[in-house]
C-alpha positions as CSV (number, residue, x, y, z in Angstrom):
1,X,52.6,-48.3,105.1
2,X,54.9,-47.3,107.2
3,X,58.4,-46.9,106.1
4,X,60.5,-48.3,109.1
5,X,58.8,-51.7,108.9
6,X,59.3,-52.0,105.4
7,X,63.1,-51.5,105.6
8,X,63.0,-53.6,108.5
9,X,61.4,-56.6,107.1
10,X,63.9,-56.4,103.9
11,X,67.0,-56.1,106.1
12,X,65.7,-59.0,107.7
13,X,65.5,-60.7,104.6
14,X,61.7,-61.6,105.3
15,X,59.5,-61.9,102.3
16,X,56.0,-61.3,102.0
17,X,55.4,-65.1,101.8
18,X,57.5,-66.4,104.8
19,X,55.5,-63.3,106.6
20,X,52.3,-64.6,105.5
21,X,53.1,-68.1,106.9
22,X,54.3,-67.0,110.0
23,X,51.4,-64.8,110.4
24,X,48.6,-67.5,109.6
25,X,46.8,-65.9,106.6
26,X,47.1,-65.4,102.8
27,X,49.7,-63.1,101.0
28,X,47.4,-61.3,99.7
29,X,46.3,-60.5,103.1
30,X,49.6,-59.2,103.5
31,X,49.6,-57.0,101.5
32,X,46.5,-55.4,102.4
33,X,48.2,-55.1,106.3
34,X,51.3,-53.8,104.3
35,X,49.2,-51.1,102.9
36,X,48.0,-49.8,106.1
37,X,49.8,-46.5,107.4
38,X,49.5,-47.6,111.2
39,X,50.1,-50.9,112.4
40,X,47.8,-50.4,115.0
41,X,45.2,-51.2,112.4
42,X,46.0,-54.5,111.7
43,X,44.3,-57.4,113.4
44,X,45.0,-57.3,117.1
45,X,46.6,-60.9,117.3
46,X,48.5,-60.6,113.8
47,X,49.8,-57.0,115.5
48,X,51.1,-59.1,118.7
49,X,52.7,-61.4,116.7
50,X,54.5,-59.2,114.1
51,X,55.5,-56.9,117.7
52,X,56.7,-60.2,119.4
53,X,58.6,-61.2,116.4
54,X,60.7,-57.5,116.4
55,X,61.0,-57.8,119.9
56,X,59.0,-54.4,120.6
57,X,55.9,-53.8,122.7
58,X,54.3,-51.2,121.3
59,X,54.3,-49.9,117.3
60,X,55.9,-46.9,118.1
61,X,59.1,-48.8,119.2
62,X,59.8,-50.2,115.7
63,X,61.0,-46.6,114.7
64,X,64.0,-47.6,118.0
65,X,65.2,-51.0,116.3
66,X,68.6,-50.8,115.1
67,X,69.4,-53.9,112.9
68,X,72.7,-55.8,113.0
69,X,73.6,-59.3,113.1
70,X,72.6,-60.2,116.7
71,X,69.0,-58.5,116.0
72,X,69.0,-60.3,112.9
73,X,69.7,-63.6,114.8
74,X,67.6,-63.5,117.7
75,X,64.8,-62.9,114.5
76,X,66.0,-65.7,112.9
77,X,65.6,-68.2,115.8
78,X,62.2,-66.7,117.5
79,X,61.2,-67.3,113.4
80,X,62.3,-70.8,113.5
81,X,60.9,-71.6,116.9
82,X,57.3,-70.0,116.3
83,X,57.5,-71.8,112.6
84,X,58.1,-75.2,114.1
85,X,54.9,-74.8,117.0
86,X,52.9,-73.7,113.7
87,X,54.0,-76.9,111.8
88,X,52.7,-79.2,115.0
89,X,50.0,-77.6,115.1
90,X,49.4,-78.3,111.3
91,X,50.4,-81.8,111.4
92,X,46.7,-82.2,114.3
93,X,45.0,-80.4,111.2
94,X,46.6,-82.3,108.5
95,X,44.9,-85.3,110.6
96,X,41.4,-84.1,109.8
97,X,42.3,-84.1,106.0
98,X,43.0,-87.6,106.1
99,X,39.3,-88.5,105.0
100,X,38.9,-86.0,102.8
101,X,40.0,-87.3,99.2
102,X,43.9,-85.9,98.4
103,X,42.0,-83.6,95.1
104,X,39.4,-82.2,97.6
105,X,41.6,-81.3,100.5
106,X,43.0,-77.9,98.6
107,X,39.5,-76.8,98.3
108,X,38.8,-77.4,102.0
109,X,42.0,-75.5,102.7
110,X,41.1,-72.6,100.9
111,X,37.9,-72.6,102.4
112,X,39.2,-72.9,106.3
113,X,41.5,-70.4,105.1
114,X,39.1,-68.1,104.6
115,X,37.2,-68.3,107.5
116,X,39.9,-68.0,109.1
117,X,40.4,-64.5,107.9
118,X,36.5,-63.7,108.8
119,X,37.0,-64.7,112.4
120,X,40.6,-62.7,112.4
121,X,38.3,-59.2,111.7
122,X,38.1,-57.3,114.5
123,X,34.5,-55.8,113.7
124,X,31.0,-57.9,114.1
125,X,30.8,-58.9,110.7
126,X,32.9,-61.4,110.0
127,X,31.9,-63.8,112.8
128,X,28.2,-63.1,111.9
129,X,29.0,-63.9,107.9
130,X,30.9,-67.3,109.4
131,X,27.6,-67.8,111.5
132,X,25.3,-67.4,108.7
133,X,27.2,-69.5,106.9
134,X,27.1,-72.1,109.1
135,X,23.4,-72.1,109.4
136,X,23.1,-72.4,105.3
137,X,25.4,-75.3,105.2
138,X,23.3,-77.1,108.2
139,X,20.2,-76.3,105.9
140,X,21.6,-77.2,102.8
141,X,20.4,-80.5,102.7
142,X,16.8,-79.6,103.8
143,X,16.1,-76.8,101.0
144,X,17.3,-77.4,97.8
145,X,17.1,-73.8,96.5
146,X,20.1,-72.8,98.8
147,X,22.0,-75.1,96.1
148,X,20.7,-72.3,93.7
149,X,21.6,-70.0,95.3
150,X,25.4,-70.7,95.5
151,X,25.1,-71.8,91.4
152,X,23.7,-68.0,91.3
153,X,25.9,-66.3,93.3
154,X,29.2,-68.1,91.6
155,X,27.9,-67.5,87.9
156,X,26.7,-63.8,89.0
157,X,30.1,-62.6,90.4
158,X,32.1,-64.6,87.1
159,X,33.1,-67.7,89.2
160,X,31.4,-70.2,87.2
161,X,29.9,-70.4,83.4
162,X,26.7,-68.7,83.6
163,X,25.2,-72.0,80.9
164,X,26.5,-74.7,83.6
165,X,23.9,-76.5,85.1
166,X,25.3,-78.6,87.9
167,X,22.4,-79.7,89.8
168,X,18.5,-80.1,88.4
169,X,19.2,-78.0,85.4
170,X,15.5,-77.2,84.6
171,X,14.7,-76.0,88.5
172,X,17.9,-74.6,88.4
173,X,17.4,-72.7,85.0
174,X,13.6,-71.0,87.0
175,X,15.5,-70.4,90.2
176,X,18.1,-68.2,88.2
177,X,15.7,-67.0,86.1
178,X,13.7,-65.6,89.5
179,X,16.8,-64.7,91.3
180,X,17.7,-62.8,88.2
181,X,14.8,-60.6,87.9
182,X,14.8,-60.0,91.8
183,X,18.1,-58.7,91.7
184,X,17.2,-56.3,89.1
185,X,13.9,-55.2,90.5
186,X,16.2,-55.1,94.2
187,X,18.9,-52.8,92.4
188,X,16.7,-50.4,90.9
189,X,15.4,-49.0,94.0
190,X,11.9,-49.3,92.9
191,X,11.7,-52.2,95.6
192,X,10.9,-49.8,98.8
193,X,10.7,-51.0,102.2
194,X,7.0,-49.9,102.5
195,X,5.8,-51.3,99.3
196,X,7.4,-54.6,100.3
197,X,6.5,-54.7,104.2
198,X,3.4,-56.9,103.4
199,X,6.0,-59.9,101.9
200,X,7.9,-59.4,105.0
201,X,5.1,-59.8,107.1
202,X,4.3,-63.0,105.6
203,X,8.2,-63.9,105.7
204,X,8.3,-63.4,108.9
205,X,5.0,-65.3,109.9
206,X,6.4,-68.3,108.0
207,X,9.7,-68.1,109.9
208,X,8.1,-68.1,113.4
209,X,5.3,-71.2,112.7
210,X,8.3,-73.2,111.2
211,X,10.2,-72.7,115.0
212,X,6.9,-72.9,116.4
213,X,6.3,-76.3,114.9
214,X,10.2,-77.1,115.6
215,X,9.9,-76.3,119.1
216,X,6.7,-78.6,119.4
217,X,8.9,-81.8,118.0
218,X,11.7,-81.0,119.9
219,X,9.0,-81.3,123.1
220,X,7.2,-84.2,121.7
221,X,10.9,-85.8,121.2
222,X,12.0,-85.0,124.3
223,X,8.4,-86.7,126.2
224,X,8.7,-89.7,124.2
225,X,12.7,-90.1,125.4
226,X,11.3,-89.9,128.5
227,X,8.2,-92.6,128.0
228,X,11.4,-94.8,126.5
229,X,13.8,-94.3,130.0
230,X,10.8,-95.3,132.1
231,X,9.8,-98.6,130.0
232,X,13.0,-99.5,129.7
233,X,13.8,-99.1,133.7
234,X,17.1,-96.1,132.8
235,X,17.2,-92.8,134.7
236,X,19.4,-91.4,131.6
237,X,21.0,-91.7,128.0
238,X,24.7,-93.1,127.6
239,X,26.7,-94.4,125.5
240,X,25.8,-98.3,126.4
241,X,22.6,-97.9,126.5
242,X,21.6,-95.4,123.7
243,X,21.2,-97.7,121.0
244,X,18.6,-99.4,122.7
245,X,16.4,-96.5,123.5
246,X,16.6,-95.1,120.4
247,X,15.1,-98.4,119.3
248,X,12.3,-98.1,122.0
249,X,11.5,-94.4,120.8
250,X,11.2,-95.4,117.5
251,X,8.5,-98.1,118.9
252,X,7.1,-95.8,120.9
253,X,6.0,-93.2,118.0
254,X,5.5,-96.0,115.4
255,X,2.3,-96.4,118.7
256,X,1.7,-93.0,118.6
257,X,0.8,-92.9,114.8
258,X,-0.6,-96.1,114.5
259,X,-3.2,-94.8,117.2
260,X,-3.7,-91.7,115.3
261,X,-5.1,-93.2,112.6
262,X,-7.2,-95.5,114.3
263,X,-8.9,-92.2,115.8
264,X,-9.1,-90.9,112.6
265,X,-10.7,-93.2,111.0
């Protein structure tokens, strides 16, 4: 870390917590910055911040900064000032906790806490783990192995009681069980990309007919919205109107199927 900034920081009387609020992330995320030996490899907009608060444009000028009381004053009050814009902003996102139930909303705080910290890294990764993420929670409720998977992962890494079953215990207890024994057979290196290349194959083929099939609903949606505008006499969707051509698209494929089935049989 370097030196300067640490004397700095304790002249200023500015604890690792205050900085950790003023910067917008955990403390223990300070103290991973604070072991850094250039500042220039901290997060570009925590480094802006931090320079703005000293009053210095570039790192190099912190090694300049002579402390006395008026430094220590105009600290102070850009402190106060950029602490108060923070605490606006927080009352708009206290707002969105209001439905969430008073014992829930620290978990959802640590949560957006932490992806905030994904989206603060610099590097590819942590917006594509924040992507990915968001894809498995949009799927969650259309697969209900990915519920596994999370009982898996928090049991595996000594989160959670590897004997608690929160959701279908026996389907639970097999998925485990699998997971388990694919995670050994992964870790041993005997699972080689070109003794494995058939699975991915089918993988893969299973992925594409599943977007293939998607894609085909999304078109036959998309016709039969447009069968409802014209029997209904409405050139487009809005808000006064939507209700009742949802109504007619239902109608509309109820016919569909009902037809199918008379060609059928």
């Amino acid at each position: 870390m370097n030196i300067k900034l640490s004397d700095i920081l304790h002249e200023l009387g500015i604890s690792k917590v205050k900085l950790a609020k003023f910067l917008g992330v955990s403390r223990q995320m300070i103290y991973n910055y604070l072991e850094l030996d250039d500042i220039n490899k901290w997060p570009k907009d925590k480094r802006v911040l931090l320079l703005n608060l000293l009053g210095v444009k570039k790192p190099e000028d912190i090694e300049k900064i002579k402390v006395d009381t008026d430094y220590i004053n105009n600290v102070e009050l850009k402190l106060n000032n950029l602490c108060e814009s923070k605490k606006q902003n927080n009352n708009i996102e206290s707002s969105i906790l209001n439905d969430i139930k008073p014992e829930h909303q620290e978990l959802f705080t640590g949560i957006m806490e932490l992806i905030k910290e994904y989206l603060e890294d610099d590097s590819t990764d942590g917006l594509n783990i924040v992507n990915y993420f968001y894809h498995y929670l949009q799927a969650m409720n259309n697969t209900k192995e990915l519920k596994y998977i999370l009982a898996y992962v928090a049991k595996e890494t000594g989160f959670e009681k590897p004997m608690e079953f929160v959701f279908e215990e026996d389907s639970q207890f097999i998925f485990e069980s699998v997971m388990f024994s694919a995670m050994v057979l992964y870790r041993s290196g005997k699972a080689s990309k070109s003794k494995l290349a058939e699975s991915h194959r089918r993988f893969v083929n299973q992925i594409e007919q599943k977007m293939e099939e998607k894609l085909s609903r999304t078109m036959e949606l998309n016709n039969i919205k447009s069968q409802a505008l014209k029997e209904l006499g409405y050139t487009e969707m809005t808000d006064e109107n939507a209700s009742a051509i949802l109504e007619k698209m239902a109608e509309i494929e109820s016919r569909k199927t009902a037809f199918k089935k008379i060609d059928e049989e």
